[in-house]
Each structure stands twice: as structure tokens, then as C-alpha cells.
C-alpha positions as CSV (number, residue, x, y, z in Angstrom):
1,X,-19.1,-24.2,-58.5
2,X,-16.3,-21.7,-57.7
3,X,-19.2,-20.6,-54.9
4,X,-19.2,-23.8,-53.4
5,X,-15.6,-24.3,-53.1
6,X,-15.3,-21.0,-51.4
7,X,-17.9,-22.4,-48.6
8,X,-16.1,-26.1,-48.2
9,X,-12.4,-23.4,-47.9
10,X,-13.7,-21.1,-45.1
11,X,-15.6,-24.0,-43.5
12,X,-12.4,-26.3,-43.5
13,X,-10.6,-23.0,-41.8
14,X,-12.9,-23.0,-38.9
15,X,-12.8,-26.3,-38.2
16,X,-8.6,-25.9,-38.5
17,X,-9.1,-23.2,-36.1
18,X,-11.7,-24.5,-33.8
19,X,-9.6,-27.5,-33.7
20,X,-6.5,-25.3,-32.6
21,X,-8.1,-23.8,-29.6
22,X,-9.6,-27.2,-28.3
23,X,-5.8,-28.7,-28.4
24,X,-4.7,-25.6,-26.5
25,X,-7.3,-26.2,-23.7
26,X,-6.6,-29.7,-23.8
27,X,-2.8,-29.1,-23.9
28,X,-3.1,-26.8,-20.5
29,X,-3.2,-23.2,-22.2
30,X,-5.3,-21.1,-19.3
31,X,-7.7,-18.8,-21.2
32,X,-6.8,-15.1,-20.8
33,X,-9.3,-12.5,-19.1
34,X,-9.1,-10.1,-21.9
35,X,-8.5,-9.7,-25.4
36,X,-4.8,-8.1,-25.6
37,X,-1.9,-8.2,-23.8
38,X,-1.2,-6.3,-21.2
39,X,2.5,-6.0,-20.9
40,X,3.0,-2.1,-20.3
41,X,3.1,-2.5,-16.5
42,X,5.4,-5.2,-16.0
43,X,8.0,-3.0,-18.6
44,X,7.6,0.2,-16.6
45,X,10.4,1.8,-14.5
46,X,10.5,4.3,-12.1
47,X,10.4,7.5,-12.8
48,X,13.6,9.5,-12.3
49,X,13.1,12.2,-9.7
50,X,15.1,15.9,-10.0
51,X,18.2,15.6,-9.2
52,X,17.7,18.5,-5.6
53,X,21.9,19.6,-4.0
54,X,21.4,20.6,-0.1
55,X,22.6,23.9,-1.0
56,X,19.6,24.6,-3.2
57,X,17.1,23.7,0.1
58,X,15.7,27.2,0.9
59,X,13.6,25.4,3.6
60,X,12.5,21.8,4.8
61,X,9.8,20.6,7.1
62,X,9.9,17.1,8.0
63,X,6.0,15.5,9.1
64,X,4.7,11.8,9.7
65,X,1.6,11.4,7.9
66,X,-1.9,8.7,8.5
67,X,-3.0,6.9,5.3
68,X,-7.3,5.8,6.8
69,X,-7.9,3.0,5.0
70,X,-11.6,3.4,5.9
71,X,-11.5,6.7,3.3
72,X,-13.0,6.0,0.1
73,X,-10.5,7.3,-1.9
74,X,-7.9,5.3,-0.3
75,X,-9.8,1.8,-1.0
76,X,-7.4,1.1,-3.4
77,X,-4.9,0.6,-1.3
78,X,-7.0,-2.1,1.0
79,X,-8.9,-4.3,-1.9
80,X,-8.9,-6.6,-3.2
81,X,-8.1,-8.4,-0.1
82,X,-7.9,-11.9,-2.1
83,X,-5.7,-11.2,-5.5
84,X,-7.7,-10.7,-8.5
85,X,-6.4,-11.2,-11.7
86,X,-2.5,-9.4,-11.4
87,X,-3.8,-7.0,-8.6
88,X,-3.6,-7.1,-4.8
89,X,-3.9,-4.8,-2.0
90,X,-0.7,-3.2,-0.7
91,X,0.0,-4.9,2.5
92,X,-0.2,-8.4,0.7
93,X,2.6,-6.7,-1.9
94,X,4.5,-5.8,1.1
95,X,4.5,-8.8,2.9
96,X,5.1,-11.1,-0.1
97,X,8.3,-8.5,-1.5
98,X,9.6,-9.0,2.0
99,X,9.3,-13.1,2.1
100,X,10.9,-13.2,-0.8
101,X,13.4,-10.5,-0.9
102,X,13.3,-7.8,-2.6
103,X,12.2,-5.3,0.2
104,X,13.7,-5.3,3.2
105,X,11.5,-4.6,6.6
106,X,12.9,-2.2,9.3
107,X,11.9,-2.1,12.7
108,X,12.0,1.9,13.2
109,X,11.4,4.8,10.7
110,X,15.1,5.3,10.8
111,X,15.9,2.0,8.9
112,X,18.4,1.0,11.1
113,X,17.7,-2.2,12.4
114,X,16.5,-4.8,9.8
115,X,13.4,-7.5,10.3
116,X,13.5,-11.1,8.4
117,X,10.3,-12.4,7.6
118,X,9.9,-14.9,10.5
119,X,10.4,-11.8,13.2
120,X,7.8,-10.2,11.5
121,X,5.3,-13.6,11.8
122,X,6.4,-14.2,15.1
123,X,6.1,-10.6,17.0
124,X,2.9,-10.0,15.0
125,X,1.1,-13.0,16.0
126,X,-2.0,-11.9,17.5
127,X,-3.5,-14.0,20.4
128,X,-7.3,-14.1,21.5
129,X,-9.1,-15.8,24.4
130,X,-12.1,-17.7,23.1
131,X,-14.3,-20.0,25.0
132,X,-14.8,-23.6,24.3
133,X,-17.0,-26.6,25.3
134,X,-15.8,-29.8,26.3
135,X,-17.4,-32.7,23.9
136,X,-17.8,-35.2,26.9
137,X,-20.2,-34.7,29.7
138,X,-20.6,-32.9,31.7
139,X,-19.7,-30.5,29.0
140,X,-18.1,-28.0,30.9
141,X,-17.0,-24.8,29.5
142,X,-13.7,-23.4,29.6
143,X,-11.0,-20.7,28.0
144,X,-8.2,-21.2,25.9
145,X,-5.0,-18.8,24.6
146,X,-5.8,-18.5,20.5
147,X,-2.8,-17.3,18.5
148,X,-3.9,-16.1,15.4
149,X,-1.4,-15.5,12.2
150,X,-0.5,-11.8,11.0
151,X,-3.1,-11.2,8.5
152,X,-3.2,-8.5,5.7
153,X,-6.7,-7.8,6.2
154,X,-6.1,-6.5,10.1
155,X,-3.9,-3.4,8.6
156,X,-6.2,-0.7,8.2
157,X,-3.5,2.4,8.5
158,X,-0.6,3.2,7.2
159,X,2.2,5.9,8.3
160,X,4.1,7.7,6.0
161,X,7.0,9.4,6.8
162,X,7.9,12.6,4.5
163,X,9.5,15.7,3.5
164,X,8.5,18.9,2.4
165,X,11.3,21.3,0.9
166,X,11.4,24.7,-1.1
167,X,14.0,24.1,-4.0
168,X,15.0,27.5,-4.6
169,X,16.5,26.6,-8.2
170,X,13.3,25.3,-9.6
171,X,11.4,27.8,-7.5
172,X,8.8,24.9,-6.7
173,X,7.5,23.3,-3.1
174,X,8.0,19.7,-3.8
175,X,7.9,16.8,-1.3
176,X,9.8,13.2,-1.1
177,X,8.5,10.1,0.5
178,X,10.8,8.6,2.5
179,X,9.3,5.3,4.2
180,X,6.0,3.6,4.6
181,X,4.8,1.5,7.7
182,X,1.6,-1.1,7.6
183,X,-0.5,-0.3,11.0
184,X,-3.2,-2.2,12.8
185,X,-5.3,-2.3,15.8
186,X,-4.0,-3.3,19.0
187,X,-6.3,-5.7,20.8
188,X,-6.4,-7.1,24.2
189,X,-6.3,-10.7,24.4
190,X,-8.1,-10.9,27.5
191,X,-11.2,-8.3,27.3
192,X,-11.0,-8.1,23.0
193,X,-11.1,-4.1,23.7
194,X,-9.2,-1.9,21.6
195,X,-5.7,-0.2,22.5
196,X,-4.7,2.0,20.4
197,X,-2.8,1.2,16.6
198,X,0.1,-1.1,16.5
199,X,2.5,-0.4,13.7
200,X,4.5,-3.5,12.4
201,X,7.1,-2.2,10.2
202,X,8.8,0.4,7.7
203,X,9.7,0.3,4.4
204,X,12.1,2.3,2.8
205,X,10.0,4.0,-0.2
206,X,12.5,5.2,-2.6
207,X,13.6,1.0,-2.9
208,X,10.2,-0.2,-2.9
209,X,9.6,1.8,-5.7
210,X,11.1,-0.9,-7.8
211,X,8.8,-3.1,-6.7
212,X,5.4,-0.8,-6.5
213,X,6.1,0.6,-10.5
214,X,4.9,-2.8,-11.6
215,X,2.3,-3.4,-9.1
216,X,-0.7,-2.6,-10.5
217,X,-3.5,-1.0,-8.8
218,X,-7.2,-0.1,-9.1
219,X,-8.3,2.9,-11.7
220,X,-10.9,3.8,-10.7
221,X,-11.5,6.6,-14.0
222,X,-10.5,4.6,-16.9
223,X,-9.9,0.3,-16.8
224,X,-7.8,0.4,-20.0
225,X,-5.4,3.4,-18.7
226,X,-3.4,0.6,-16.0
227,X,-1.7,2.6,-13.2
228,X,0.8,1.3,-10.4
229,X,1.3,1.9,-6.6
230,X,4.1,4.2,-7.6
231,X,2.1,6.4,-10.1
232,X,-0.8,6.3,-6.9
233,X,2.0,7.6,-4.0
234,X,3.8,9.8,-6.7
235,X,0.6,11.4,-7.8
236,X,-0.7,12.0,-4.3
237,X,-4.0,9.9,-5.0
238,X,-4.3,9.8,-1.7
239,X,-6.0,11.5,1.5
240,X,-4.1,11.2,5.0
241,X,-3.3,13.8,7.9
242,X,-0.3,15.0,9.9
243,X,0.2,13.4,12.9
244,X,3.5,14.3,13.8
245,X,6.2,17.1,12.5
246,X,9.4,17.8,13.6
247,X,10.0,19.1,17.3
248,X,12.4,19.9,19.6
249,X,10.7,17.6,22.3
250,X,10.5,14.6,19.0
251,X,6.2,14.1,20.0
252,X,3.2,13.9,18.7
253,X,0.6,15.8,18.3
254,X,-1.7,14.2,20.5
255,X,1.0,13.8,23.1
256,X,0.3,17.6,24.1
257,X,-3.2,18.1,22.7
258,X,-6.1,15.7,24.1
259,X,-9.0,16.2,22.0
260,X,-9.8,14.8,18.3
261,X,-11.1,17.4,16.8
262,X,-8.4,20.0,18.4
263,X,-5.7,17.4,16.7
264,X,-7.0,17.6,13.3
265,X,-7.1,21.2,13.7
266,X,-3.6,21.4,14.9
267,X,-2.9,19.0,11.7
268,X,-4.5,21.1,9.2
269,X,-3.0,24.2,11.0
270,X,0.8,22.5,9.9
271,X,-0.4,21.4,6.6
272,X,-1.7,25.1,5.9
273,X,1.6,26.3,7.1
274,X,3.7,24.3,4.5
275,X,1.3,25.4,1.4
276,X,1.9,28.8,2.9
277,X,5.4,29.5,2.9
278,X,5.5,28.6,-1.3
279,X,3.1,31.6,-1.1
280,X,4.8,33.9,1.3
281,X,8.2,34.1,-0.1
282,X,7.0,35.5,-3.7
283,X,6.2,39.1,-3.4
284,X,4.0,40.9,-6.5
């Protein structure tokens, strides 16, 4: 008996709770992806950086860096290119920060003059000749001027603009990010032939750190261990090379040497110089 009154409790319970689930569908409830909450990210702050006084600065180098998309290990910085779940990439963070406010665009790596969100739509438009055919006889052919929205998925670059000090009172070779700039092909309207990359804004990176410590991104080593866009740029989980450092003459590298290859060389050349001088200066 007491058996049986045990089976007619626990099947009561599931109906109860079966019951409870189907009134949460039916009230609207959206089924969660997972089986826990995942509320770590959206608490997360950034992380104070050492506090570094100008008179500590033994010696600073100041370099413009390329971010390749097309590099595996940056991938997670171009997908997903639709949002999946809480993730995007980071131009459609960007773009969406700046629409609604809390990241402002600038024009110039300076961040001196501003951008709203409809310069940004406007001078970014992109427009393409394509070639129609008329739906009435004699069905002629003929071209038209196609303008085609900014889209996230054109940026394939990025610039970074940084700086490399010695901090002689923590002895250490550290570096600080200072802005960030989304950059895309150029295209000709007229002949669809490439010319060259376009950049389309800058960022300033120590405030968009408020809004990349709770942007989540792709982990590619461990799904439960959730990292942001912050912990991705402050860890260096990233591959790019030097395209510009500071010059009397304010160019760029390949403004005074032609070839590829002898520009990567010359880039590696002023990356090995900054790991260098950490070296040099210690003597044994």
C-alpha cells in the first residue's frame, strides 16, 4: 500500500511539473540554450591597468599595427557574421555601440574630430555599376549607379594604433592600445577593381573597453571558460604587423620601400627592435 502511494506522489509531481513548463511555453518563456546561467560576462569590468608617471618612461616607441582578418587566429574577430546566441563579430559591436551611444567614432587616429552614425552610413556607402535588362522589348540592356549600404561583412582589416614603453620602475616592456579603426577594400565603381584599403573610422580603445569587457567572444580552447574582446586585445590573442612607426617624415613603410616582402621585413626588423631594447639594457 504505502508502495503504491509513493508511485500515485511522484507521478502527481511530474505531471505538476510537466504542467509548469508547458504554461511557461505557452505563457511566452523562450527556452534557454544551456543548462546554467551565464551571468559572469555581463558582471565583468575592466581590468585596472598600472598606474605608469612620464617620469618613469625610460623609452617609448610609438607603431600603427594591421589586424588580417583572413589569419586564422584572428577569426574571432570576423565571425560570426550573423549574431549567434550573445556573440557577434567586432565590427557589428562597433557599429551598433556607436548607433546607440556609447562609443563615439572619430574621423582621424588623433580623435579629434567626432563622426555621428549617419556620416558614417552616408560616406561609407559603397556604389557599384551593374547591368540590367529592360522587361519590354526590345529588351535592351543598359547600366545603372548601385549604392550599396556599409556592411560589416566588407571589413576585413583593422588598424591599431599603439605604444610600446620601458617602465623603468617595474623594470618590464609593456604596451597600451590606444585606438582601433575597422578597414575595407576600396573598389571602383566603374571597373569593380581593387584600390587599395579604405579605413572608415577610429575608436578610442581605453573607452571602448567598457563596452568590449562584456562582449563576448569565441574560445576557441575551452566553451565553458567565456572570454571578452577585452581579455582577446589585453592578452594579445592576436597576430598583425607593423605598418607604420614613428618618423620624422610621419610615413609609411611602404611609402619608401616598394616591395611586399622587403615591407614585412622592414616590419619585423621594427618589431625585433622593440623586443630588443628590454634585452639590451640589462647587463649580466
Amino acid at each position: 500500500m504505502t508502495r503504491l502511494k509513493n508511485i500515485i506522489v511522484l507521478s502527481f509531481a511530474a505531471f505538476l511539473m510537466s504542467a509548469n513548463v508547458t504554461a511557461q511555453v505557452i505563457d511566452g518563456v523562450t527556452p534557454r540554450d544551456g543548462f546554467y546561467d551565464r551571468v559572469w560576462m555581463d558582471e565583468k569590468r575592466p581590468i585596472q591597468l598600472p598606474y605608469v608617471r612620464q617620469s618613469d618612461i625610460l623609452w617609448k616607441k610609438r607603431v600603427w599595427q594591421v589586424i588580417d582578418l583572413r589569419e586564422k587566429i584572428n577569426h574571432p574577430l570576423y565571425f560570426p557574421t550573423t549574431t549567434i546566441d550573445d556573440r557577434q563579430s567586432l565590427m557589428q559591436l562597433l557599429m551598433s555601440s556607436v548607433n546607440e551611444g556609447s562609443m563615439r567614432a572619430y574621423e582621424d587616429d588623433e580623435f579629434t574630430m567626432p563622426m555621428t552614425p549617419d556620416e558614417i552610413k552616408t560616406n561609407f556607402a559603397r556604389q557599384e555599376v551593374r547591368r540590367f535588362t529592360r522587361p519590354e522589348p526590345p529588351y535592351e540592356e543598359y547600366d545603372s549607379l548601385i549604392v550599396i549600404p556599409l556592411s560589416t561583412e566588407d571589413v576585413t582589416k583593422y588598424r591599431i594604433k599603439e605604444d610600446w614603453f620601458f617602465d623603468s620602475k617595474r623594470s618590464v616592456l609593456d604596451v597600451r592600445i590606444i585606438g582601433i579603426c575597422p578597414v575595407r577594400e576600396r573598389i571602383d565603381p566603374q571597373t569593380g577593381e581593387s584600390l587599395g584599403d579604405q579605413p572608415l573610422f577610429w575608436v578610442y580603445f581605453p573607452e571602448a573597453r567598457e563596452v568590449f569587457v562584456n562582449a563576448p567572444v569565441f574560445n576557441r580552447m575551452n566553451d565553458a571558460q567565456r572570454i571578452s574582446f577585452d581579455d582577446l586585445f589585453m592578452r594579445r590573442m592576436f597576430n598583425s604587423y607593423i605598418y607604420k612607426e614613428s618618423n620624422v617624415y610621419d610615413r609609411q613603410i611602404n611609402e619608401y620601400i616598394e616591395y611586399t616582402l622587403d615591407q614585412l621585413l622592414e616590419a619585423e626588423k621594427i618589431k625585433d627592435d622593440i623586443r630588443n631594447f628590454e634585452l639590451d639594457i640589462w647587463e649580466y
